[in-house]
N, C-alpha and C positions, 0 to 999 in steps of 0.2 A: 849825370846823376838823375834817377829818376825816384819817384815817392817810395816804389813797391822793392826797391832795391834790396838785396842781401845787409847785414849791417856789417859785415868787412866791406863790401864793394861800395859802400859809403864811406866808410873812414879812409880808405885808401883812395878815393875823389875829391875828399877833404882833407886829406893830408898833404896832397899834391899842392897845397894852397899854403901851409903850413910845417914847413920845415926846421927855421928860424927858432931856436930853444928860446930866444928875447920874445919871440909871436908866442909861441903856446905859453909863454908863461904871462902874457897880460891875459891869453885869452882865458889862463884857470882864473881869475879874476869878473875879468868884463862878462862873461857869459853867464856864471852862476849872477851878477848884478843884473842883467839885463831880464835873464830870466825871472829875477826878484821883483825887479820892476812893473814888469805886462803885470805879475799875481797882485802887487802893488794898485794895478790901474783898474784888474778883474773886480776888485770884492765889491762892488754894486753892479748889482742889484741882487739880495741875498734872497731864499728860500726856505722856508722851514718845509723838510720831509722828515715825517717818523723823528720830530723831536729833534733832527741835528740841521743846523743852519747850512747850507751850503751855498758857495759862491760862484759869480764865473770862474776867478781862479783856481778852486777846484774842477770844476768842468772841464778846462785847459788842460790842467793835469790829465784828468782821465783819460784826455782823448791822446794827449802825447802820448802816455805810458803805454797804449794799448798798443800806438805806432812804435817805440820802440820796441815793447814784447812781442811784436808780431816780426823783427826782422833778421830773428835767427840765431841770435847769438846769447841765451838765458841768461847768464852774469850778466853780461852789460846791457840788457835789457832792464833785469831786476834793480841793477843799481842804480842805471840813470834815470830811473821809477824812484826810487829814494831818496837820492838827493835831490829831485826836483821836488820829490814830497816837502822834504824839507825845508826846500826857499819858497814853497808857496805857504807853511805850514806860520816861518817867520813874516814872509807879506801881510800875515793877519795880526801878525803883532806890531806892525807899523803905526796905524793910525793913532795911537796912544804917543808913538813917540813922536809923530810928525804934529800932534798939537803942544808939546811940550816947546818945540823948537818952534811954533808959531807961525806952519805949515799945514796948507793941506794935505789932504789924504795927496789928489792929485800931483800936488805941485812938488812931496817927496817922490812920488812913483816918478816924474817927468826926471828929476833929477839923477836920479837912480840909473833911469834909464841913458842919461846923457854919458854920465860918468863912465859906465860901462861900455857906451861906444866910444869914449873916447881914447878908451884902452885899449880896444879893440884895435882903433885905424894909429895908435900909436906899433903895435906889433906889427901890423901889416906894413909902418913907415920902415921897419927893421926887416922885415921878410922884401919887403921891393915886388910885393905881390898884392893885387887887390884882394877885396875878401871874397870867400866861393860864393857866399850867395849872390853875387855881382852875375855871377853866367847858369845858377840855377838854384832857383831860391826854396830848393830842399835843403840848400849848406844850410839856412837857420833853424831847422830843426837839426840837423846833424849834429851842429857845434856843441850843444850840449851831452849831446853822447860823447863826441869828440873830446873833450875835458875831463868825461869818467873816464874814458880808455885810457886816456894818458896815466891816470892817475893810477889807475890799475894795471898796465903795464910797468910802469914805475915798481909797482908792487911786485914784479913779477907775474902776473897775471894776463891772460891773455897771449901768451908768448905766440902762439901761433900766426895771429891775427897781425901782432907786431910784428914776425915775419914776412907777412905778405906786406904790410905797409913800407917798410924798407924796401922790399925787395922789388916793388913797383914804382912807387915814389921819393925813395930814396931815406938817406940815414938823414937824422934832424943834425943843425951845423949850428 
């Protein structure tokens, strides 16, 4: 797997890794957390431009979304652009709850983040396979597109894409 890759010839390198319905389904879990998390650990050091605050966490974003929109595939570009909108969107709504529960800002992002792996290497104890980013660590940007696809495959969408994933890496078990 390489950065510049197509975004089927990435989901089909990362699905090679993820076949196991008990793995994709901690990973629709542990990735939108984990992803929650880094946004969680971004929002210092903020910015005022033109009136709107902006944080690393969106910065992250930006840069993700433009990698995903740039690898070919418009739906699942735009949507894994949206739903990360999203969890970076709620990371900003964190720090109000993590002082309610008597929490850092930090110390919920740490947690966030644990949790989420821990879901992660529970799937992959069900899959009997380590995780892709272990032999190339574009799997962690992958995984999150990987979790829209499924989601939108599910939907019927993407069938084609789904196609080549079976047909390369085989049917999920």
């Amino acid at each position: 797997m390489t950065l510049f890759h197509p975004a089927t010839a990435l989901m089909v390198q990362y699905a090679h890794y993820h076949r196991d319905r008990r793995n994709i389904a901690t990973h629709l879990l542990g990735i939108p957390l984990i992803f929650l998390s880094i946004g969680v650990l971004l929002l210092g050091p903020t910015w005022s431009v033109a009136g709107q605050t902006l944080t690393l966490a969106w910065a992250m974003w930006a840069l993700t979304s433009l990698w995903y929109l740039s690898r070919g595939d418009v739906l699942l570009g735009v949507a894994t652009s949206v739903v990360n909108g999203v969890l970076i969107a709620a990371a900003h709504e964190v720090p109000p709850l993590a002082q309610e529960l008597g929490l850092a800002v930090w110390q919920a992002g740490l947690g966030l983040f644990f949790i989420g792996w821990i879901l992660q290497f529970i799937g992959h104890y069900f899959e009997g396979r380590k995780p892709a980013f272990v032999d190339d660590l574009v799997g962690l940007l992958v995984g999150p597109m990987f979790v829209v696809g499924e989601v939108l495959m599910w939907a019927g969408l993407l069938q084609r894409m789904h196609m080549d994933i079976e047909r390369q890496a085989g049917a999920t078990r």
